[in-house]
N, C-alpha and C positions, 0 to 999 in steps of 0.2 A: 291197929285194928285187925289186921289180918290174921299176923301173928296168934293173936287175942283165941280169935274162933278157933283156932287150931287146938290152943291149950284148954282149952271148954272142951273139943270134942275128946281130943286127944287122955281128957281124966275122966271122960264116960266111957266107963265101965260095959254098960250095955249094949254100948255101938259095937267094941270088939270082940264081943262074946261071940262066936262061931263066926269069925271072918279071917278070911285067908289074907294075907296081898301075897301074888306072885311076884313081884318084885320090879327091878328096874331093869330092863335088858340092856339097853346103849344111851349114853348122853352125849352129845355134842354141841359144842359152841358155835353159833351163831355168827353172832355180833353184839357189840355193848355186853349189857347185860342179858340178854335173849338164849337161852338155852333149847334145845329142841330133845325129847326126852320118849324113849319107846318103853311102854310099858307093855307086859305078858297078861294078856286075857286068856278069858276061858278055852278060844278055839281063834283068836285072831291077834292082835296087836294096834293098842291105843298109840297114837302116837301127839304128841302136843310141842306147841311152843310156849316158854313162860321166861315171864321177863323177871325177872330178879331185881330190876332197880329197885322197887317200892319195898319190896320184901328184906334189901341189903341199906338202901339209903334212906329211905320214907321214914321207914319204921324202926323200931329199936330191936332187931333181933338177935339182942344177948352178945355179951363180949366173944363168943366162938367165933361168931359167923360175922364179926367186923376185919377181921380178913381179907374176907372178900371183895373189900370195898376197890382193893388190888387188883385190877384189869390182868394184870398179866397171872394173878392167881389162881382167878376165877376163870379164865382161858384155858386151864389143867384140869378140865373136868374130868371126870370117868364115871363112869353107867355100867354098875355089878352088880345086881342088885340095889345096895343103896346108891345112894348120890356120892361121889369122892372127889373131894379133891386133895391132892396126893399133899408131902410133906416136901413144901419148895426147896428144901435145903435134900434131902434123902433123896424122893422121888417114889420114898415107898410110904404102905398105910400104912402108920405106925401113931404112936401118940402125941402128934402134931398135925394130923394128916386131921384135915372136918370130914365128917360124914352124917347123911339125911337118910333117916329112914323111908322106905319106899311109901310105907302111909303117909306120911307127913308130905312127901310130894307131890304124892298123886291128887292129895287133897287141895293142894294149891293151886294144880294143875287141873283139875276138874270146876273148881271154883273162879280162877282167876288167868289160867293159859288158855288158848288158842288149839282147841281139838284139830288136826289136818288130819288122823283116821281110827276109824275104831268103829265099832257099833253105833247105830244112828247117824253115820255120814256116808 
């Protein structure tokens, strides 16, 4: 379901007509699935925690991102902008490496993570 709403918003057209994302600053792991994730605002920094299980195990999110399911994979995160997690075998991005775009997360993150700072806290 979550997924779902993503690829709804994500094919409206109108939502990204004059929107920026500045992107993903730093990700860091947690625990479990729990990532803690800083995003670039206008003049401050969002920062949240999102749990990944529902989003990796719950739900069906496409053959990429079943990966994941690999604790010690998803442990290699990185926060460059987008979401990365590196190519287990290399170690660099390359074409095995997954990567999220910083909308797609921040959307999950605003709808379903755990805000600890940004505007409005």
């Amino acid at each position: 379901m979550k997924w779902k709403k993503w690829s709804e918003l994500a094919a409206d057209e109108s939502y990204w007509r004059n929107h920026h994302e500045k992107g993903l600053l730093k990700a860091e792991y947690i625990k479990d699935y729990i990532l803690q994730l800083w995003f670039e605002d206008e003049h401050d920094v969002s920062i949240y925690e999102l749990d990944f299980y529902p989003l990796i195990e719950e739900e069906n999110p496409g053959e990429i991102l079943t990966a994941l399911k690999d604790k010690k994979r998803f442990q290699r995160v990185k926060g460059d902008y987008t979401l990365i997690w590196l190519n287990p075998e290399t170690g660099n991005d390359d074409e095995n490496a997954i990567d999220i775009a910083p909308e797609c997360i921040r959307f999950f993150c605003e709808n379903y993570g755990r805000k600890i700072k940004g505007p409005g806290i």
